[in-house]
CHARMM internal coordinates of N, CA and C (Angstrom, degrees):
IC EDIT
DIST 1 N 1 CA 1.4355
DIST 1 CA 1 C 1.5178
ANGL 1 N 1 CA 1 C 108.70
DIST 1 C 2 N 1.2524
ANGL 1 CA 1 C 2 N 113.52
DIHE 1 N 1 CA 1 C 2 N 117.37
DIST 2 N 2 CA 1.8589
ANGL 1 C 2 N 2 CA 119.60
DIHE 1 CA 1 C 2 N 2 CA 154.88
DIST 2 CA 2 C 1.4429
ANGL 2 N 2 CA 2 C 115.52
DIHE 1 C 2 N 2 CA 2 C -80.67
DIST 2 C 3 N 1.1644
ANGL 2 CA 2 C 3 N 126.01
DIHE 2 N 2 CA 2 C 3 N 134.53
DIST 3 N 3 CA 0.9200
ANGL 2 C 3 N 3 CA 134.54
DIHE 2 CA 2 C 3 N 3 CA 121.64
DIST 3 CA 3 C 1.7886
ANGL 3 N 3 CA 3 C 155.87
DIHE 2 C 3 N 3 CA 3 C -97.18
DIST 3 C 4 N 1.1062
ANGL 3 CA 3 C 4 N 124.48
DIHE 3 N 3 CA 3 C 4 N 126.53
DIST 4 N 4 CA 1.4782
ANGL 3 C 4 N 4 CA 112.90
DIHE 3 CA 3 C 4 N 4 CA 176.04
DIST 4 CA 4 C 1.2129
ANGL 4 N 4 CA 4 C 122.12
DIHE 3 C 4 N 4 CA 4 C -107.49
DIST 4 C 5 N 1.1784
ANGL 4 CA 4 C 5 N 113.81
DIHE 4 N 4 CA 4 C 5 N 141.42
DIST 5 N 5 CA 1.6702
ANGL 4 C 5 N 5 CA 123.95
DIHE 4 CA 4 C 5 N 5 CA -158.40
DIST 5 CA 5 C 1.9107
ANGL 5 N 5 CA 5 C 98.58
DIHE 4 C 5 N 5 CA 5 C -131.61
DIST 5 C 6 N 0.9707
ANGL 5 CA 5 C 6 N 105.57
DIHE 5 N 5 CA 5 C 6 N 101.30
DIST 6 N 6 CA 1.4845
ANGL 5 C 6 N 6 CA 136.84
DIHE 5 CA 5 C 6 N 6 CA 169.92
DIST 6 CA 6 C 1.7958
ANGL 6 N 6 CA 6 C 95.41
DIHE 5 C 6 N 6 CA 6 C -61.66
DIST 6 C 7 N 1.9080
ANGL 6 CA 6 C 7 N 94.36
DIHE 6 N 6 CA 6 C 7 N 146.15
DIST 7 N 7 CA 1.4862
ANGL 6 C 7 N 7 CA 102.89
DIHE 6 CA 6 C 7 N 7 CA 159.02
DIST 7 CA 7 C 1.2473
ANGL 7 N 7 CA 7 C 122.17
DIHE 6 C 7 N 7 CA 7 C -83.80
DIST 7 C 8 N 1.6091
ANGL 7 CA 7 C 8 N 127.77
DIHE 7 N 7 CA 7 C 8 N 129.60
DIST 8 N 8 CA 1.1872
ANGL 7 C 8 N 8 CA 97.56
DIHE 7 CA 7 C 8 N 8 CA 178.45
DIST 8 CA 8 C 1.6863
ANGL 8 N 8 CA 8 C 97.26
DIHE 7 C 8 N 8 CA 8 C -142.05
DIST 8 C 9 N 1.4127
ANGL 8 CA 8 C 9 N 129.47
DIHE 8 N 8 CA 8 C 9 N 158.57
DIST 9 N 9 CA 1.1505
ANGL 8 C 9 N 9 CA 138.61
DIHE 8 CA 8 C 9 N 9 CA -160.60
DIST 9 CA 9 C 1.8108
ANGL 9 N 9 CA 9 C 111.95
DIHE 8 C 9 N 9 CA 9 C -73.24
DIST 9 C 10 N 1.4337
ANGL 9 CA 9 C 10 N 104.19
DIHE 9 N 9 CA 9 C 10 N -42.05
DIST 10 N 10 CA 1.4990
ANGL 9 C 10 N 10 CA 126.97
DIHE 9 CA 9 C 10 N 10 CA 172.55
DIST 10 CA 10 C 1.3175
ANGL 10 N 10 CA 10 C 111.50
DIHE 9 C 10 N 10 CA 10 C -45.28
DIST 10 C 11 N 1.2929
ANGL 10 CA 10 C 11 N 118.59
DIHE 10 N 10 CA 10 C 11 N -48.09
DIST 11 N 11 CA 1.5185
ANGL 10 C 11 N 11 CA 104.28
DIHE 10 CA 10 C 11 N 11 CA -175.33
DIST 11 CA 11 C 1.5666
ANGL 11 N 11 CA 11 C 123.26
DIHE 10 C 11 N 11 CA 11 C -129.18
DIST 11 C 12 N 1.5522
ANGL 11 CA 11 C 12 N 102.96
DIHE 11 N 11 CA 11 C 12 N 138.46
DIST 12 N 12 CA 1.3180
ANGL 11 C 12 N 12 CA 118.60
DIHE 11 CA 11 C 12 N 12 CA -170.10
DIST 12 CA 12 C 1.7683
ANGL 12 N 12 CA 12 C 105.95
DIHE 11 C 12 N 12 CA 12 C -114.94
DIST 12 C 13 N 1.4204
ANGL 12 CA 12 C 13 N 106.36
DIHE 12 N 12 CA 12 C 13 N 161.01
DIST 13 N 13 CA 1.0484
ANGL 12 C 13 N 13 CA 102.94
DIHE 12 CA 12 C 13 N 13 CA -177.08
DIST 13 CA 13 C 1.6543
ANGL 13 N 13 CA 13 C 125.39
DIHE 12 C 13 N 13 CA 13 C 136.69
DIST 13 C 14 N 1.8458
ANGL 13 CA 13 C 14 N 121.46
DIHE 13 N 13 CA 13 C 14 N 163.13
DIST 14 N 14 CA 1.4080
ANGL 13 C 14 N 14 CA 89.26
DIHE 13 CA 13 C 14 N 14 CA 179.20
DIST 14 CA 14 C 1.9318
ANGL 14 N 14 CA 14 C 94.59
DIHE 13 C 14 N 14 CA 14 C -112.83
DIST 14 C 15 N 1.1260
ANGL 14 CA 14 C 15 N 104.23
DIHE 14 N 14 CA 14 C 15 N -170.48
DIST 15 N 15 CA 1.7923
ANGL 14 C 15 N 15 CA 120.44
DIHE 14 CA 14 C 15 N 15 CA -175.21
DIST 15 CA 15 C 1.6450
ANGL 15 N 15 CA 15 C 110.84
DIHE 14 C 15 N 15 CA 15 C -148.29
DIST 15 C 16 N 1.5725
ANGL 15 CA 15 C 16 N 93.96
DIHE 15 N 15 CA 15 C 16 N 120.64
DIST 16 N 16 CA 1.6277
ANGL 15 C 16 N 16 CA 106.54
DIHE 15 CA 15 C 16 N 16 CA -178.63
DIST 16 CA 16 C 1.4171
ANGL 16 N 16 CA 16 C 111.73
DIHE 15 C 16 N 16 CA 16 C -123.56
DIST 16 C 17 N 1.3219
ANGL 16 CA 16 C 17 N 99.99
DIHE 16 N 16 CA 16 C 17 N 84.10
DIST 17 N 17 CA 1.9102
ANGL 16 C 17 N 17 CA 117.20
DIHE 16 CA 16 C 17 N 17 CA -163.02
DIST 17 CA 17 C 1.5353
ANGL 17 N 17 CA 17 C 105.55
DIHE 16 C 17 N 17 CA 17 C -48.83
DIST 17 C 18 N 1.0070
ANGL 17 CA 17 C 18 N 141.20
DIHE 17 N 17 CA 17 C 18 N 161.38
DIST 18 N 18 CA 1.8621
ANGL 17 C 18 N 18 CA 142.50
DIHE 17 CA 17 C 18 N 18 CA 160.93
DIST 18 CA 18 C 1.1575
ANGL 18 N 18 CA 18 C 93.64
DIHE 17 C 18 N 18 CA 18 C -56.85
DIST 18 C 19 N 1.8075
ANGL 18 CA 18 C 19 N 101.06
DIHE 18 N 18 CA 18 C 19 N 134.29
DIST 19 N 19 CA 1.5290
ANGL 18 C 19 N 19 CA 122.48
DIHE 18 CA 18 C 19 N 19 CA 167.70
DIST 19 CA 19 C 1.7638
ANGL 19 N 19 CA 19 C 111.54
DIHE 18 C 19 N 19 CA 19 C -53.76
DIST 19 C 20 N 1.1337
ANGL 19 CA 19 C 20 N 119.84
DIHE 19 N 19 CA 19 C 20 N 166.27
DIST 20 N 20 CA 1.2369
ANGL 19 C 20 N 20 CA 124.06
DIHE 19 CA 19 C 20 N 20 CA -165.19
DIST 20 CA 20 C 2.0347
ANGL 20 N 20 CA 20 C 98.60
DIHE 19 C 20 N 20 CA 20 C -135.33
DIST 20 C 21 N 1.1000
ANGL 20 CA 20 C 21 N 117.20
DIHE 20 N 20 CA 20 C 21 N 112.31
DIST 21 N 21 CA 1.1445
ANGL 20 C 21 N 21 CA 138.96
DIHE 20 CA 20 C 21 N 21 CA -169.81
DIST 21 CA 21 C 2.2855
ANGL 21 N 21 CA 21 C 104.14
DIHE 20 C 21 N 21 CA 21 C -52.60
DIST 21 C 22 N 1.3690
ANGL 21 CA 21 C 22 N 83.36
DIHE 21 N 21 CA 21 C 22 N -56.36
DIST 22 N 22 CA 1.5571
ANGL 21 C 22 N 22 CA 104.85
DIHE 21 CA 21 C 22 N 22 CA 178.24
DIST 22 CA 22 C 1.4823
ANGL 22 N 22 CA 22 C 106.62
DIHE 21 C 22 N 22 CA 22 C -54.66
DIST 22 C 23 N 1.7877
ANGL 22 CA 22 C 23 N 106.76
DIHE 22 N 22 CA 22 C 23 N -59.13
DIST 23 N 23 CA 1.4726
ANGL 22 C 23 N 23 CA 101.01
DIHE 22 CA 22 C 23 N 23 CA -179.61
DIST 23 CA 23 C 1.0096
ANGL 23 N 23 CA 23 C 155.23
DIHE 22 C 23 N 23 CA 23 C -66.97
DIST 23 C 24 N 1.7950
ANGL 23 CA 23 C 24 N 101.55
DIHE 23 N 23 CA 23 C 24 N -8.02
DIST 24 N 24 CA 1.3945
ANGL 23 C 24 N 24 CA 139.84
DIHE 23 CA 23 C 24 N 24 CA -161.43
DIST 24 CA 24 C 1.4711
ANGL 24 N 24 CA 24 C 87.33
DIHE 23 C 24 N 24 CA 24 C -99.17
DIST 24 C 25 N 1.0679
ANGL 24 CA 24 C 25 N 155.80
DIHE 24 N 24 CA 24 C 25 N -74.43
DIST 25 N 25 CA 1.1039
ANGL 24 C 25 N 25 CA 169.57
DIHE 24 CA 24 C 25 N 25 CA -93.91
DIST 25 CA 25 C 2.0865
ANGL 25 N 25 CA 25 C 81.83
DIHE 24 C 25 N 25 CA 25 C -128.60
DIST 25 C 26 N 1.1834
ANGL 25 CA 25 C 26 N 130.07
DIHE 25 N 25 CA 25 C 26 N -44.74
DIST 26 N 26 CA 1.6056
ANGL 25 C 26 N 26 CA 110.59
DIHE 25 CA 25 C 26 N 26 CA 156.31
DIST 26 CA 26 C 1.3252
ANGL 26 N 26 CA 26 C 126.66
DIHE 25 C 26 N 26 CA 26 C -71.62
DIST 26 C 27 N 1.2519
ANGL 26 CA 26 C 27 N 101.15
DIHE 26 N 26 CA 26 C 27 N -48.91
DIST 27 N 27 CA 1.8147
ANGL 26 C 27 N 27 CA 102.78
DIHE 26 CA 26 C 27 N 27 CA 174.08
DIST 27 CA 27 C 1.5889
ANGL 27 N 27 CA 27 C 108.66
DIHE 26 C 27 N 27 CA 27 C -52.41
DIST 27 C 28 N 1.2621
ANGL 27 CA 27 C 28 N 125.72
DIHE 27 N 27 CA 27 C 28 N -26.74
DIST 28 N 28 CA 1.3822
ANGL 27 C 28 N 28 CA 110.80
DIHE 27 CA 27 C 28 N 28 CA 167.03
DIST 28 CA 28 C 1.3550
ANGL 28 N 28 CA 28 C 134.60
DIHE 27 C 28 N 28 CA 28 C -79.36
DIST 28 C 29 N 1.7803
ANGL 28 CA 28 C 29 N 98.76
DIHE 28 N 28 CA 28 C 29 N -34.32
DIST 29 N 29 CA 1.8675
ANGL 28 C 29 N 29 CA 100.76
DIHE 28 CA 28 C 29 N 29 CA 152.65
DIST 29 CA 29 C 0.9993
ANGL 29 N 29 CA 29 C 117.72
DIHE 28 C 29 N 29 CA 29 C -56.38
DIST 29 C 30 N 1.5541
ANGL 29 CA 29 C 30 N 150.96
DIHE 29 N 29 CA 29 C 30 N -57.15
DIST 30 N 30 CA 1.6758
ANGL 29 C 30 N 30 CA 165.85
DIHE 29 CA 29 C 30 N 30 CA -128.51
DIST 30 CA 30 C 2.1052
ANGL 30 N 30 CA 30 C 85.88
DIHE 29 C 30 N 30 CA 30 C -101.38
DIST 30 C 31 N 1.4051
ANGL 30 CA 30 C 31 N 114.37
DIHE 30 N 30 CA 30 C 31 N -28.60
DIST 31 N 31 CA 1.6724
ANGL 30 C 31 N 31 CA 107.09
DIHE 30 CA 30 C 31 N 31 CA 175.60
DIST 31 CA 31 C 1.1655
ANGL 31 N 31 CA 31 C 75.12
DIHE 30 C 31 N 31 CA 31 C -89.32
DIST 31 C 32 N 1.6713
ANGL 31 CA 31 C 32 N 136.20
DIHE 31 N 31 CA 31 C 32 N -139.46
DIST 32 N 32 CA 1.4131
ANGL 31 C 32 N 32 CA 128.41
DIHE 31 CA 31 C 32 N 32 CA -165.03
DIST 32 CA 32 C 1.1137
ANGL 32 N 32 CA 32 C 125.10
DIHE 31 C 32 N 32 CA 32 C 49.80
DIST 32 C 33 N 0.8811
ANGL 32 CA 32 C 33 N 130.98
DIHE 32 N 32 CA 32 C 33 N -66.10
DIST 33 N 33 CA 1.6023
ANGL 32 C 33 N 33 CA 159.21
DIHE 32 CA 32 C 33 N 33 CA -127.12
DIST 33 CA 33 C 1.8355
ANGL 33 N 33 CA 33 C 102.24
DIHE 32 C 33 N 33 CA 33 C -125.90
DIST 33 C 34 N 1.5177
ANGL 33 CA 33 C 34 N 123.34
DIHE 33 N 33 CA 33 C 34 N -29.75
DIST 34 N 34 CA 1.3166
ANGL 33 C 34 N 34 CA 114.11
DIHE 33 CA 33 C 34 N 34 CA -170.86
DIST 34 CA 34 C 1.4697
ANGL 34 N 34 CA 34 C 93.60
DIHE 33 C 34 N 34 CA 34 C -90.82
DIST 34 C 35 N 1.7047
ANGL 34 CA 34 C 35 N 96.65
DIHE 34 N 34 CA 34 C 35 N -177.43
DIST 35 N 35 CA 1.6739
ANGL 34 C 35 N 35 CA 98.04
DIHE 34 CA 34 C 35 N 35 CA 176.18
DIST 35 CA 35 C 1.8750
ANGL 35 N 35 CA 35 C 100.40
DIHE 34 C 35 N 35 CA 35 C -106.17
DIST 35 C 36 N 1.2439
ANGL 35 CA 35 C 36 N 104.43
DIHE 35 N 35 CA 35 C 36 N 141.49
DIST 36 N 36 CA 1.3654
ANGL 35 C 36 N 36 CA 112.70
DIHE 35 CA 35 C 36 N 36 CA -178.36
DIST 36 CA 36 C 1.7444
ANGL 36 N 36 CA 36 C 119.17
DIHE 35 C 36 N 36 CA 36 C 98.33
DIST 36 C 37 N 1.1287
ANGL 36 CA 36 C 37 N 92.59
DIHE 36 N 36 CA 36 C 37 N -134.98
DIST 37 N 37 CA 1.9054
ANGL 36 C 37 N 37 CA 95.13
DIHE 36 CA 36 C 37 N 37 CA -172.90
DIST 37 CA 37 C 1.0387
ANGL 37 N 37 CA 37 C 97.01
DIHE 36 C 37 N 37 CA 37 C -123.02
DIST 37 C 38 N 1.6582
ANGL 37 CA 37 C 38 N 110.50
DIHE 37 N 37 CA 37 C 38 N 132.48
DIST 38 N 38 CA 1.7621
ANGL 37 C 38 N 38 CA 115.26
DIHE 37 CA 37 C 38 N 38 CA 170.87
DIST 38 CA 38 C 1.6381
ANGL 38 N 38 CA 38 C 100.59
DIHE 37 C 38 N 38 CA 38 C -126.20
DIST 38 C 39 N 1.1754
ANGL 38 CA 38 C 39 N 116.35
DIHE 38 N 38 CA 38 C 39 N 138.23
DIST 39 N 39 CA 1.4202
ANGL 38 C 39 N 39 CA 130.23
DIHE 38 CA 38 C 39 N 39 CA -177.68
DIST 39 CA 39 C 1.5165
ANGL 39 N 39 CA 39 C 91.82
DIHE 38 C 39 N 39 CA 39 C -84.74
DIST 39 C 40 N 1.4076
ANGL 39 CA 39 C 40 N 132.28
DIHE 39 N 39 CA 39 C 40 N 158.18
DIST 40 N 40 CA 1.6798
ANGL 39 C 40 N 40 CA 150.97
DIHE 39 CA 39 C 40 N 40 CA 129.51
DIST 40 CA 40 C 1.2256
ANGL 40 N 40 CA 40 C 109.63
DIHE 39 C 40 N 40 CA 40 C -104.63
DIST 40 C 41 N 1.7234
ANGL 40 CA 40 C 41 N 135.97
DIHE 40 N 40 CA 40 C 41 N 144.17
DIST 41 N 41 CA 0.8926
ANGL 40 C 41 N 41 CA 140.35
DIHE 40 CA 40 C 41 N 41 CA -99.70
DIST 41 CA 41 C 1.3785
ANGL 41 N 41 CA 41 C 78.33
DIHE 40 C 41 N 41 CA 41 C -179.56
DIST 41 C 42 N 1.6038
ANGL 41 CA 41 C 42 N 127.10
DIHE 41 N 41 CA 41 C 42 N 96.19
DIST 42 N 42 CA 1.0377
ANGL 41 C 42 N 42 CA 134.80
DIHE 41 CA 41 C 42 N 42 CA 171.81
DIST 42 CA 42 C 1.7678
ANGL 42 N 42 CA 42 C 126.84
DIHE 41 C 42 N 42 CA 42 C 39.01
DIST 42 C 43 N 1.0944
ANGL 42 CA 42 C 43 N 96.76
DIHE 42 N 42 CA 42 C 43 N 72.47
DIST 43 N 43 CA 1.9209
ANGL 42 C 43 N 43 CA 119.61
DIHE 42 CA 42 C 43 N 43 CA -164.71
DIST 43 CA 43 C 1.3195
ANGL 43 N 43 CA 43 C 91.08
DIHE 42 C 43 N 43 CA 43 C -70.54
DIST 43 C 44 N 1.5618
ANGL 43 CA 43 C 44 N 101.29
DIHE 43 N 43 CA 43 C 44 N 169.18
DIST 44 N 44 CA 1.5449
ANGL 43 C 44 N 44 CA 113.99
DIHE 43 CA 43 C 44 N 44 CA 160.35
DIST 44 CA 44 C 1.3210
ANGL 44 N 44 CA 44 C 126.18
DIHE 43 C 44 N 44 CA 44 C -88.70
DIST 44 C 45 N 0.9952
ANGL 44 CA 44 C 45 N 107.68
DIHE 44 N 44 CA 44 C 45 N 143.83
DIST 45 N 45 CA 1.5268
ANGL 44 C 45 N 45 CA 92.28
DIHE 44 CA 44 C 45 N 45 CA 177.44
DIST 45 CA 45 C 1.5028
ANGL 45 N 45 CA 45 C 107.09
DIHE 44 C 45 N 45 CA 45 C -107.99
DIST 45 C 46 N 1.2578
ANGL 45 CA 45 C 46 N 95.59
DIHE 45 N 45 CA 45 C 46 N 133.67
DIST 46 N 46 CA 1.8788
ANGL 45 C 46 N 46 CA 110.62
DIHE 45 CA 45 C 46 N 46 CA -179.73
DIST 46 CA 46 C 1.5780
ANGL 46 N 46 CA 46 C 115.08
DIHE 45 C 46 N 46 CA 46 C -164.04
DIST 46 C 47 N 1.2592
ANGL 46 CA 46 C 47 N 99.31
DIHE 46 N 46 CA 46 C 47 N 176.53
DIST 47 N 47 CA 1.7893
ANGL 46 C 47 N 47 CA 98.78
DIHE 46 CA 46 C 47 N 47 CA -175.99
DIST 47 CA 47 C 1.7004
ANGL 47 N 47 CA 47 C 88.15
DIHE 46 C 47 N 47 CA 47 C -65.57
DIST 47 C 48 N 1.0305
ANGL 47 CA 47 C 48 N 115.30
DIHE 47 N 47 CA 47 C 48 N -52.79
DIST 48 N 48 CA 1.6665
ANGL 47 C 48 N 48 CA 112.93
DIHE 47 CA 47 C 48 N 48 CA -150.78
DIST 48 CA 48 C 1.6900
ANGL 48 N 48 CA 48 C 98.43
DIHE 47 C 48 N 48 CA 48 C -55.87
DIST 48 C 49 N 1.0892
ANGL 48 CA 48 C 49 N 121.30
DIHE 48 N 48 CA 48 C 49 N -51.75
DIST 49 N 49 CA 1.7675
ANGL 48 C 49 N 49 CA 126.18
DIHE 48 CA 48 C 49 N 49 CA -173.09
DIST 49 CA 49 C 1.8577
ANGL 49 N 49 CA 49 C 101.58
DIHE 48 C 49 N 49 CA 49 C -67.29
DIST 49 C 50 N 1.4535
ANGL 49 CA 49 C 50 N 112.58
DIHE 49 N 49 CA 49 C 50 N -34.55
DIST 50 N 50 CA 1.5952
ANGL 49 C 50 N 50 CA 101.70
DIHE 49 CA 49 C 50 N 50 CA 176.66
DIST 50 CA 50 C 1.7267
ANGL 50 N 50 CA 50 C 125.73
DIHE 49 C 50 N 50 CA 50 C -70.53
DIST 50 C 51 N 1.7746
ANGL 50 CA 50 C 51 N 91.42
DIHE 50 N 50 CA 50 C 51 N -36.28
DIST 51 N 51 CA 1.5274
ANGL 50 C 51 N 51 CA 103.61
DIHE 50 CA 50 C 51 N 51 CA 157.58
DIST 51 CA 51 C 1.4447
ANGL 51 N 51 CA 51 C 121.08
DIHE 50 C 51 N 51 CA 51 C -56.86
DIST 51 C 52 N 0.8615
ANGL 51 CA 51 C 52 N 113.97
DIHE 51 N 51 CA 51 C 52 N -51.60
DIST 52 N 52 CA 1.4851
ANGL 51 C 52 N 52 CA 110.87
DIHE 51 CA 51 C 52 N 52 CA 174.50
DIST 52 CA 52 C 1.3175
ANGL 52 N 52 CA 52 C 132.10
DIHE 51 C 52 N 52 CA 52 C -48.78
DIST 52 C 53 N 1.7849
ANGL 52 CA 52 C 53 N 89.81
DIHE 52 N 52 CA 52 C 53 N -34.76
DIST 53 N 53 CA 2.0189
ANGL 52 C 53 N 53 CA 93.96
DIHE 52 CA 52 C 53 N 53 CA -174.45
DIST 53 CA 53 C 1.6064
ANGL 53 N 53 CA 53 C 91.45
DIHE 52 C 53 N 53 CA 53 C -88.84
DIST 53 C 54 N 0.9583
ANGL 53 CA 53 C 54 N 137.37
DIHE 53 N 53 CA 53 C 54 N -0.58
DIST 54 N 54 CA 1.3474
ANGL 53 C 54 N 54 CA 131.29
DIHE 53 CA 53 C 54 N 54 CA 169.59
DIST 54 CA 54 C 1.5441
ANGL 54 N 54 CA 54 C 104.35
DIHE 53 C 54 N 54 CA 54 C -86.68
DIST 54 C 55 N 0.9166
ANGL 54 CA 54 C 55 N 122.29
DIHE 54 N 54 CA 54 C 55 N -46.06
DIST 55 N 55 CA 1.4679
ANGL 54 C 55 N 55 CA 114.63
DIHE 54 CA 54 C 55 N 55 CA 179.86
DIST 55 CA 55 C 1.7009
ANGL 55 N 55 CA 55 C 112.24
DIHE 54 C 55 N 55 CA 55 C -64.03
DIST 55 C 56 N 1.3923
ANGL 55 CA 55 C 56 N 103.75
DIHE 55 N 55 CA 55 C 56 N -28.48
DIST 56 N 56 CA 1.6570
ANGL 55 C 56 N 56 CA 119.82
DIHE 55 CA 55 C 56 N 56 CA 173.79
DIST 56 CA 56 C 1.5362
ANGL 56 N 56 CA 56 C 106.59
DIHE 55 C 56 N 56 CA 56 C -52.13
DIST 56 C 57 N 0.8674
ANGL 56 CA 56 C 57 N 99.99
DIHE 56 N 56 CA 56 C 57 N -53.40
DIST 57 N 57 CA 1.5980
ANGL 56 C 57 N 57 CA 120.32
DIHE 56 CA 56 C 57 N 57 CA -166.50
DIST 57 CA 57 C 1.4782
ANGL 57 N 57 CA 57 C 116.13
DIHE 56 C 57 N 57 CA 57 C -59.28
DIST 57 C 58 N 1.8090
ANGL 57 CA 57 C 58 N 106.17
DIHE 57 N 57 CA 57 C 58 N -61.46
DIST 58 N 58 CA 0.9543
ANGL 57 C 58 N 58 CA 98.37
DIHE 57 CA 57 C 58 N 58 CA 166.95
DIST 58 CA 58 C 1.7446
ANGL 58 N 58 CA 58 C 145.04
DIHE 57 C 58 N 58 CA 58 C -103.50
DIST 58 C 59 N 1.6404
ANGL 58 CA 58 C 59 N 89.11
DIHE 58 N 58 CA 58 C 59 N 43.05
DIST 59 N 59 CA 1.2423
ANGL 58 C 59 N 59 CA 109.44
DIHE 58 CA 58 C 59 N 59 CA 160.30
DIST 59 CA 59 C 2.0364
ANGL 59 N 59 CA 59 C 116.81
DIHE 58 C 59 N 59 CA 59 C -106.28
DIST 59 C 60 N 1.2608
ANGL 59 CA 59 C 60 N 99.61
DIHE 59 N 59 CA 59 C 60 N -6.14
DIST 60 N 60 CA 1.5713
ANGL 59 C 60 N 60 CA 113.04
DIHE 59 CA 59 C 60 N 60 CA 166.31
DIST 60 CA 60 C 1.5699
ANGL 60 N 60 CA 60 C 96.50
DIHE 59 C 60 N 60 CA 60 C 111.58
DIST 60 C 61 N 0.8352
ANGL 60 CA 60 C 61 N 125.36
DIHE 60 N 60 CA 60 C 61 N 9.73
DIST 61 N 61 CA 2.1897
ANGL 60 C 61 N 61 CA 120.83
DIHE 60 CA 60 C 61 N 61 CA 152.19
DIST 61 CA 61 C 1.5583
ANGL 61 N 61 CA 61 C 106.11
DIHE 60 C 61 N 61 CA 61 C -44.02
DIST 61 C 62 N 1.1397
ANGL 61 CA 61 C 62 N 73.29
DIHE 61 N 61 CA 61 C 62 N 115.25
DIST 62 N 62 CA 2.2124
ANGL 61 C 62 N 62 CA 75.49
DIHE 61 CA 61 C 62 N 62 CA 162.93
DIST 62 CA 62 C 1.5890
ANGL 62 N 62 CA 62 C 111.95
DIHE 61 C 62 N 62 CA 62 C -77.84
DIST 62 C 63 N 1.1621
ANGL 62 CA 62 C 63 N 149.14
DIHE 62 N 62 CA 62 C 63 N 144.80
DIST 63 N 63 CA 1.4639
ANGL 62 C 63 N 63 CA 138.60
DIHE 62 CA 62 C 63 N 63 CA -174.24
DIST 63 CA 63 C 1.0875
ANGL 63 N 63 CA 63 C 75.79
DIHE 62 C 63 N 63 CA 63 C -131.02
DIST 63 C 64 N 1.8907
ANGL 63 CA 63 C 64 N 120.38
DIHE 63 N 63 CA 63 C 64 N 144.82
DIST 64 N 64 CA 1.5815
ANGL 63 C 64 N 64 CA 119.83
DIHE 63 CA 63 C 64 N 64 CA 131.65
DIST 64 CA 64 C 1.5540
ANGL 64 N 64 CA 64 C 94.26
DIHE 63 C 64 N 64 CA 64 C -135.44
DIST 64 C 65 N 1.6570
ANGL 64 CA 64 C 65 N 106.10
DIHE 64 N 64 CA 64 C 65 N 112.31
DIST 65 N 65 CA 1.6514
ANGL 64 C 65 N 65 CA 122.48
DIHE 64 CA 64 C 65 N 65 CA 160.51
DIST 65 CA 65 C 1.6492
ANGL 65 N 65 CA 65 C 107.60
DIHE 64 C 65 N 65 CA 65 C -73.34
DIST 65 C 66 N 1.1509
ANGL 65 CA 65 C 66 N 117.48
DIHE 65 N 65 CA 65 C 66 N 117.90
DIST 66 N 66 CA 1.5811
ANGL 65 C 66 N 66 CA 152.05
DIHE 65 CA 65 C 66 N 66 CA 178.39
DIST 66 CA 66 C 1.5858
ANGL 66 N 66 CA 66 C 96.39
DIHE 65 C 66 N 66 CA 66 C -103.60
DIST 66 C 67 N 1.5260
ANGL 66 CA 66 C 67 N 107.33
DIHE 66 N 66 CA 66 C 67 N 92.40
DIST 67 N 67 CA 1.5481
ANGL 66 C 67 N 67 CA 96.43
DIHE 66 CA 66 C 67 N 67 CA 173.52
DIST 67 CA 67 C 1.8678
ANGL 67 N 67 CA 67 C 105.34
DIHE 66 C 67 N 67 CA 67 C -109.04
DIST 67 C 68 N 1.7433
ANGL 67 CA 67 C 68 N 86.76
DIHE 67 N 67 CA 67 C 68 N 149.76
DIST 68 N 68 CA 1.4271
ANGL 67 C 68 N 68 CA 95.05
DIHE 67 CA 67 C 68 N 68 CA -163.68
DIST 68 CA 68 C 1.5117
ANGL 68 N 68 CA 68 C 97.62
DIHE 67 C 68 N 68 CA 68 C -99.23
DIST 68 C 69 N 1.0684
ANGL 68 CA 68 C 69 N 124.27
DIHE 68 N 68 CA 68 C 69 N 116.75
DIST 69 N 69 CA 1.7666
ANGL 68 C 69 N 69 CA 121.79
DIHE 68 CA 68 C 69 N 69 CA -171.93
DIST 69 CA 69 C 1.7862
ANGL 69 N 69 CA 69 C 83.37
DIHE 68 C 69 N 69 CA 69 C -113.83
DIST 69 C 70 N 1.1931
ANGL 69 CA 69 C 70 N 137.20
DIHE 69 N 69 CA 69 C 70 N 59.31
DIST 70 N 70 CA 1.0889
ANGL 69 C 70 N 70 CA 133.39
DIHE 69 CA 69 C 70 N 70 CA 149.70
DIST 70 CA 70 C 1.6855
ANGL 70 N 70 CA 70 C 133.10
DIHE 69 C 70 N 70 CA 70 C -39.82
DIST 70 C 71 N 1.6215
ANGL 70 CA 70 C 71 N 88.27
DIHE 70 N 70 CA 70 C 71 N -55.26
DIST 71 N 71 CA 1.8907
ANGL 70 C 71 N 71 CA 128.88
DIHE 70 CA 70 C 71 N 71 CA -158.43
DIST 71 CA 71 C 1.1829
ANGL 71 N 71 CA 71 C 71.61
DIHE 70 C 71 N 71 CA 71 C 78.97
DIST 71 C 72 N 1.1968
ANGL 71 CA 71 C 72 N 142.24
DIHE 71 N 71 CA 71 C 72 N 138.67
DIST 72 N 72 CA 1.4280
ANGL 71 C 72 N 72 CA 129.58
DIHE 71 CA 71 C 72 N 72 CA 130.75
DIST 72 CA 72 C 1.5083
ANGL 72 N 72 CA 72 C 137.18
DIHE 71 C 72 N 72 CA 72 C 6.20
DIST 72 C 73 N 1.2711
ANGL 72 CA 72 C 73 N 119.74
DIHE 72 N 72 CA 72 C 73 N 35.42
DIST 73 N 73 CA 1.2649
ANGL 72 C 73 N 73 CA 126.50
DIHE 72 CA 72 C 73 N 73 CA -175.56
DIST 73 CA 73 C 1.4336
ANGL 73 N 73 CA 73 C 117.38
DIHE 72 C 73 N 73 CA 73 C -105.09
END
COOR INIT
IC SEED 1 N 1 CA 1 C
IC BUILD
């Protein structure tokens, strides 16, 4: 799917699209993998992304999940 998203004067505001199962599960290899600390930014949650941080882990990844129980408020 494409989308194009025009400027337009009418609307202000920010946008926090649905996590993406596939992408979460790279953005956590591509962190892994950098040097230093990389934040993810509202992951998915699924078997495939929990498997993973387990495999993270016990290859020596430090994980700390910071969950935001806001609701969006």
């Amino acid at each position: 799917m494409k989308a194009r998203i025009r400027f337009t004067e009418q609307l202000r505001g920010t946008l926090n699209p649905p996590s993406s199962k596939n992408y979460t599960t790279r953005y956590l290899l591509v962190a892994a993998l950098a040097d230093g600390e990389s934040v993810v930014h509202y992951p998915a949650q699924s078997q495939d992304a929990d498997a993973l941080l387990r495999c993270l882990v016990d290859l020596g990844a430090g994980i700390c999940e910071e969950i935001d129980d806001s609701g969006g408020r």
